[in-house]
MARVEX-681581 format. One line per field, with one value per residue (C-alpha): residue in one letter; residue number from 1; x, y, z. Coordinates in Angstrom, 1 decimal, padded with zeros to 4 digits, m for minus. Example, Ala and Ser with C-alpha at 12.3 -4.5 7.8 and 13.67 -1.06 7.14 Angstrom:
// residues 2
type: (a	s)
seq: (1	2)
x: (012.3	013.7)
y: (m004.5	m001.1)
z: (007.8	007.1)
***
This chain:
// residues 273
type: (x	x	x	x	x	x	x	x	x	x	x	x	x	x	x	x	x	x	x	x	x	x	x	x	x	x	x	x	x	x	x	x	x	x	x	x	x	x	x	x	x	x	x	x	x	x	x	x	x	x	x	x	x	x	x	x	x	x	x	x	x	x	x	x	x	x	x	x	x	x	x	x	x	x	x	x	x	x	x	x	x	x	x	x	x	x	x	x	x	x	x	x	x	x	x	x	x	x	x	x	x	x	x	x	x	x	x	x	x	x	x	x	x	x	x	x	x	x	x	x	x	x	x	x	x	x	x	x	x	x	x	x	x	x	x	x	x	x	x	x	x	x	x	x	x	x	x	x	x	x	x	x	x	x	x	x	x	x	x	x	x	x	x	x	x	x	x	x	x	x	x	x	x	x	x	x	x	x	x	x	x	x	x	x	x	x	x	x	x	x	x	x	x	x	x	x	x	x	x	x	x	x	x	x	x	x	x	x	x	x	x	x	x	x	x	x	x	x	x	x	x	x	x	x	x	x	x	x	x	x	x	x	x	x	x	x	x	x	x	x	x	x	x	x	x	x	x	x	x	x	x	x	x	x	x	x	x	x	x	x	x	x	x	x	x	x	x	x	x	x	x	x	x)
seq: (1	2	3	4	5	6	7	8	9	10	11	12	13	14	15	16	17	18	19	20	21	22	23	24	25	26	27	28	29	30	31	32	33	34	35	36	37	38	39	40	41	42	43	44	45	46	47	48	49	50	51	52	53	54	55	56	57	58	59	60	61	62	63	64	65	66	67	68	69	70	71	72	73	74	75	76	77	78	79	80	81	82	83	84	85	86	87	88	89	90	91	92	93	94	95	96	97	98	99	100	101	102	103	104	105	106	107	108	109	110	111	112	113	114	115	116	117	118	119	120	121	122	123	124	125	126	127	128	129	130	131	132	133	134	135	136	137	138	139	140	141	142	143	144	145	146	147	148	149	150	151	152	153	154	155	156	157	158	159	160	161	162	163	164	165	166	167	168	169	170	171	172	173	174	175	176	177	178	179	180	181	182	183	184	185	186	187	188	189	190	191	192	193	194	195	196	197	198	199	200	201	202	203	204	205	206	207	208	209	210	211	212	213	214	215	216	217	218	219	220	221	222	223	224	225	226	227	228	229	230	231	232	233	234	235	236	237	238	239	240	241	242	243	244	245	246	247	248	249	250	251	252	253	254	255	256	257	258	259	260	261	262	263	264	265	266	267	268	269	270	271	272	273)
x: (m061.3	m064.3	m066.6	m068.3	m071.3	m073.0	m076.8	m078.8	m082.6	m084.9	m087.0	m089.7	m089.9	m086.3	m083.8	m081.9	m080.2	m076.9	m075.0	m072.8	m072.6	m069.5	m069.1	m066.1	m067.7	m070.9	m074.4	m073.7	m076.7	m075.9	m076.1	m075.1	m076.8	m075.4	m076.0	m073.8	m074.5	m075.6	m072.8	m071.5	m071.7	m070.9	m067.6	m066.4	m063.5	m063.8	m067.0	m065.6	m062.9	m065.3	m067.9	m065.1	m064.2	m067.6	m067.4	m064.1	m065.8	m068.3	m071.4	m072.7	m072.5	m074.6	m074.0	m075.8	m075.5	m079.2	m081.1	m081.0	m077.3	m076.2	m073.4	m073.3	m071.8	m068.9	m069.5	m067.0	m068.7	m072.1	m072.7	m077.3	m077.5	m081.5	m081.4	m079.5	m081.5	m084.7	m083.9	m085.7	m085.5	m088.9	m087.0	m084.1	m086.4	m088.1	m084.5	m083.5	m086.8	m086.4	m082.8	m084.2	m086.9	m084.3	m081.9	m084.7	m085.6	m082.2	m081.4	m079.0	m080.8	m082.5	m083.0	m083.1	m080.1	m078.6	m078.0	m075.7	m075.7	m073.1	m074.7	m077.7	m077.3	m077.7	m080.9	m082.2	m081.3	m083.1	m085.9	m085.8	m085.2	m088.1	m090.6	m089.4	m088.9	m086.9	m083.5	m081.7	m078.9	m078.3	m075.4	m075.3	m071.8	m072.2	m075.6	m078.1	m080.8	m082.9	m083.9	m084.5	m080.8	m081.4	m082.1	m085.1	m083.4	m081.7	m085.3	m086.6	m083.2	m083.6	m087.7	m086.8	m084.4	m085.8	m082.5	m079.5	m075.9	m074.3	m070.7	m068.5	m065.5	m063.0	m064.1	m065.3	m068.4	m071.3	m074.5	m078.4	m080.6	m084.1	m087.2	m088.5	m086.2	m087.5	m091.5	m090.4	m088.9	m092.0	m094.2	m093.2	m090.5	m093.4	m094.2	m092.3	m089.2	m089.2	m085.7	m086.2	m089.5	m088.1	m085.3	m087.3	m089.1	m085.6	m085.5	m082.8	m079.6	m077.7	m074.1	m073.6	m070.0	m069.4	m066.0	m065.3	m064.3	m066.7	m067.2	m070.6	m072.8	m072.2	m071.5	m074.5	m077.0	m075.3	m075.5	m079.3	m080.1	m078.5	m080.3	m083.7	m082.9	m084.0	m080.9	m081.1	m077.8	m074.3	m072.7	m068.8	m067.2	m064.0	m061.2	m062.0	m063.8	m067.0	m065.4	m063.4	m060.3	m060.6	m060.4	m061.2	m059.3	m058.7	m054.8	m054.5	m056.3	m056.5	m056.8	m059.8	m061.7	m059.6	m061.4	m064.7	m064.6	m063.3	m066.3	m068.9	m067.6	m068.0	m070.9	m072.5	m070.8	m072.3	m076.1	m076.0	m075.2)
y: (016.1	015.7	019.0	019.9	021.6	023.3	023.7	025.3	024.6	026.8	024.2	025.5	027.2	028.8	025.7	025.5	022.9	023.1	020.0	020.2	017.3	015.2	014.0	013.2	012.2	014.5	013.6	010.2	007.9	006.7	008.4	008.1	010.0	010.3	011.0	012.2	011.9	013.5	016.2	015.3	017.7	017.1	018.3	016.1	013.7	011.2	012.4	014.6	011.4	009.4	011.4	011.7	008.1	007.7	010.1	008.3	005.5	007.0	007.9	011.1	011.5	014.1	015.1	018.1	018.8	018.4	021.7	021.0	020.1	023.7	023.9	027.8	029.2	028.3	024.5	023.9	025.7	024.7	028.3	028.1	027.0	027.4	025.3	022.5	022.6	022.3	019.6	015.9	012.4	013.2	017.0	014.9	012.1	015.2	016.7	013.3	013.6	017.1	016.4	013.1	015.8	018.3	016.2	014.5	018.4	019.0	015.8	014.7	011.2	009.8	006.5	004.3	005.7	004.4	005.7	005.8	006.9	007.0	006.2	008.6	009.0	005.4	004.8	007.6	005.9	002.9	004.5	006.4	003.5	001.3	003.6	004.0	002.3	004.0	003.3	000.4	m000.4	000.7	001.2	002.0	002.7	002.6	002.5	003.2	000.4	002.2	006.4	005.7	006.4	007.7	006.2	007.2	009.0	011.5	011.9	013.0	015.5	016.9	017.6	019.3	021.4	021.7	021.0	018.9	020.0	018.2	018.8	018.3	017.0	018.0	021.7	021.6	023.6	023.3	022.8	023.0	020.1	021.0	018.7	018.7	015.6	013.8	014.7	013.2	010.4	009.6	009.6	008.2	005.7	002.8	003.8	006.5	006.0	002.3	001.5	m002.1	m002.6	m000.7	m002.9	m006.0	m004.5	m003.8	m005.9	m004.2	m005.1	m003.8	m003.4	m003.0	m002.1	m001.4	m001.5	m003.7	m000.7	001.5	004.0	005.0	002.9	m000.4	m003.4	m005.5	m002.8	m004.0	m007.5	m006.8	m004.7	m008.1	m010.1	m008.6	m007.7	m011.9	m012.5	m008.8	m007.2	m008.2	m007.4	m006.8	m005.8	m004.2	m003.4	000.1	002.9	005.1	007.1	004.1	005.7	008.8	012.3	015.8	018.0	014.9	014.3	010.3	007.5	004.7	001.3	000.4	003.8	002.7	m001.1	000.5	002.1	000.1	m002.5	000.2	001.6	m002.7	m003.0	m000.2	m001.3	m004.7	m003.8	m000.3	m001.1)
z: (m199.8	m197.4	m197.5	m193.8	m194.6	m191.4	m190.8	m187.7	m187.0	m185.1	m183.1	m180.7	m177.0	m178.4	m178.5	m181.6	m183.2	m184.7	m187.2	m190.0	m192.7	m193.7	m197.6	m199.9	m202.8	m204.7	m203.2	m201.7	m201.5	m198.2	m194.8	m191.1	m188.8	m185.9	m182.2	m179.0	m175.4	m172.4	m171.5	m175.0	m178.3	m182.1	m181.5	m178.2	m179.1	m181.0	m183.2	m185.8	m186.8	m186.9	m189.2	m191.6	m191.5	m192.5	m195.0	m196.5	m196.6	m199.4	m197.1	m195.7	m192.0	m190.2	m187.1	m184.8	m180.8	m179.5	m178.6	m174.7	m175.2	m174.0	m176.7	m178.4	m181.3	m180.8	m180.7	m177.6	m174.8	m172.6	m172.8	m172.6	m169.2	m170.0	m172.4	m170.6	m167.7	m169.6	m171.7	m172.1	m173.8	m175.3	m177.3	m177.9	m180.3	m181.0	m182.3	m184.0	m185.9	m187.3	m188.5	m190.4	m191.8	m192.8	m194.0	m196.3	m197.7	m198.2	m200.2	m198.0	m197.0	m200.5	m199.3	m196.0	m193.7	m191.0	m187.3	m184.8	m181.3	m178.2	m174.2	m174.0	m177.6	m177.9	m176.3	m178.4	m180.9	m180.1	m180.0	m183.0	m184.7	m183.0	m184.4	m188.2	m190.8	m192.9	m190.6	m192.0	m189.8	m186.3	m184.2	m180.6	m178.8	m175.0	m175.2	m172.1	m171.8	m170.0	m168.9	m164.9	m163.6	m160.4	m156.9	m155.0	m152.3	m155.5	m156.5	m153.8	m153.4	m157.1	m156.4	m153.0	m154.5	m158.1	m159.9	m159.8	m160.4	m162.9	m163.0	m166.4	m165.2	m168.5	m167.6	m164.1	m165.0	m162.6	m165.0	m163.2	m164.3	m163.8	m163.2	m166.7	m167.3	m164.6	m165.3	m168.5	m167.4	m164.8	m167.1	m169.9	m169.2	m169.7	m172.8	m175.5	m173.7	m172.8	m174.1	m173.5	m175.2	m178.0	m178.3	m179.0	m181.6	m183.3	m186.5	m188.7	m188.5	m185.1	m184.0	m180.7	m178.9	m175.4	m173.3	m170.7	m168.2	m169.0	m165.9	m167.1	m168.1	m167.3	m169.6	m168.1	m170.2	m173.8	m173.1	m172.3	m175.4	m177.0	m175.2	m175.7	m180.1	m180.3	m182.8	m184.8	m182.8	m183.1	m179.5	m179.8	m176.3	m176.6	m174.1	m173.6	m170.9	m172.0	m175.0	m176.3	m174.4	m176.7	m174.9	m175.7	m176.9	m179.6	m180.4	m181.0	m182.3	m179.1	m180.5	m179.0	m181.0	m184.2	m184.2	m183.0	m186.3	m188.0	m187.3	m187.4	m191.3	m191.7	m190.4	m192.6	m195.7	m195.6	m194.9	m195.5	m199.5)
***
């Protein structure tokens, strides 16, 4: 039976983080951390099957909705609009960084872990991984390759009006992006947040997966991150859209999710050991 346990961090100017860990078996020595996207959360589609397959497979996955997510209580709902609109690629390593450091109090990673991360989640990922040591396998689904996603002409928009909706489409809630994400962006997307640069310095060993009609980020950006790893990455494209044709609420299994776990839970069992 796989136990979920549920944790919440208090993390600074307010935000909080909340995650929840999957394990079948007592104390496992291996863990997956694992992170969603932007307008994603811990509970969207296809992330609590796959923490459990992970679980299943005799690891610990760990999985938390990032403090400028906007996800409340309840776990469903962008409920802190505040929080959403203030939110950044520098809080979200900043997040990543205080689950490692929990989950290390807590005994929950013991050794080397791996990481995993889906589009925005993915370049995160990158990073994190880039700058320490102690990840020992990575594996980015959808992955961005790089934090500049706008033109110039939506820049200059989002400064005149000092936000810029963002619209979920499963819900059709209108969220307000500040500027704080792109002060963030501006100034650091040559150096903390140079998803390319950190890409080359990847020397674990990396799965990347990406679907061939993804609507989101486009296919191009995995075959770069591939492209710049210099022989770490495996890239595996698959025959599937952004969420690996999984939708939220989650009722089925698509095929192209089923082998994109089934390569990941590979993947970890060969280096992950």
């Amino acid at each position: 039976m796989i136990r979920e346990d549920a944790f919440t961090l208090h993390r600074p100017g307010g935000f909080i983080i909340r995650g929840e860990t999957y394990s079948e078996v007592e104390n496992p020595r291996r863990a997956v951390v694992i992170c969603h996207g932007f307008k994603g959360f811990a509970h969207w589609g296809f992330f609590p099957h796959l923490a459990r397959a992970i679980a299943s497979a005799g690891m610990r996955a760990i999985t938390f909705d990032f403090s400028g997510s906007g996800m409340g209580d309840d776990r469903e709902n962008f409920v802190d609009a505040d929080a959403f609109s203030r939110n950044t690629f520098t809080q979200e390593l900043a997040d990543l960084d205080a689950v490692v450091e929990e989950a290390r109090l807590r005994q929950w990673i013991t050794s080397p872990y791996g990481l995993l991360g889906h589009s925005r989640g993915g370049g995160v990922a990158i990073l994190h991984a880039a700058a320490n040591q102690e990840v020992k396998v990575l594996a980015t689904w959808a992955a961005i390759s790089h934090v500049l996603r706008w033109t110039p002409s939506d820049v200059i928009t989002w400064r005149e009006r000092g936000y810029v909706d963002i619209v979920n489409a499963r819900t059709g809630q209108v969220m307000k992006l500040g500027t704080s994400l792109l002060d963030d962006v501006e100034a650091n997307a040559s150096s903390t947040l140079d998803i390319a640069a950190a890409a080359s310095r990847i020397r674990v060993p990396w799965l990347i997966l990406h679907g061939d009609q993804d609507e989101t980020v486009p296919r191009a950006e995995a075959e770069r991150l591939h492209e710049l790893s210099r022989g770490s990455s495996t890239l595996r494209i698959l025959k599937a859209d952004h969420g690996f044709n999984a939708k939220h609420p989650f009722n089925e299994v698509p095929e192209s999710l089923h082998i994109a776990i089934g390569e990941t839970l590979d993947f970890f069992e060969q280096h992950l050991g």
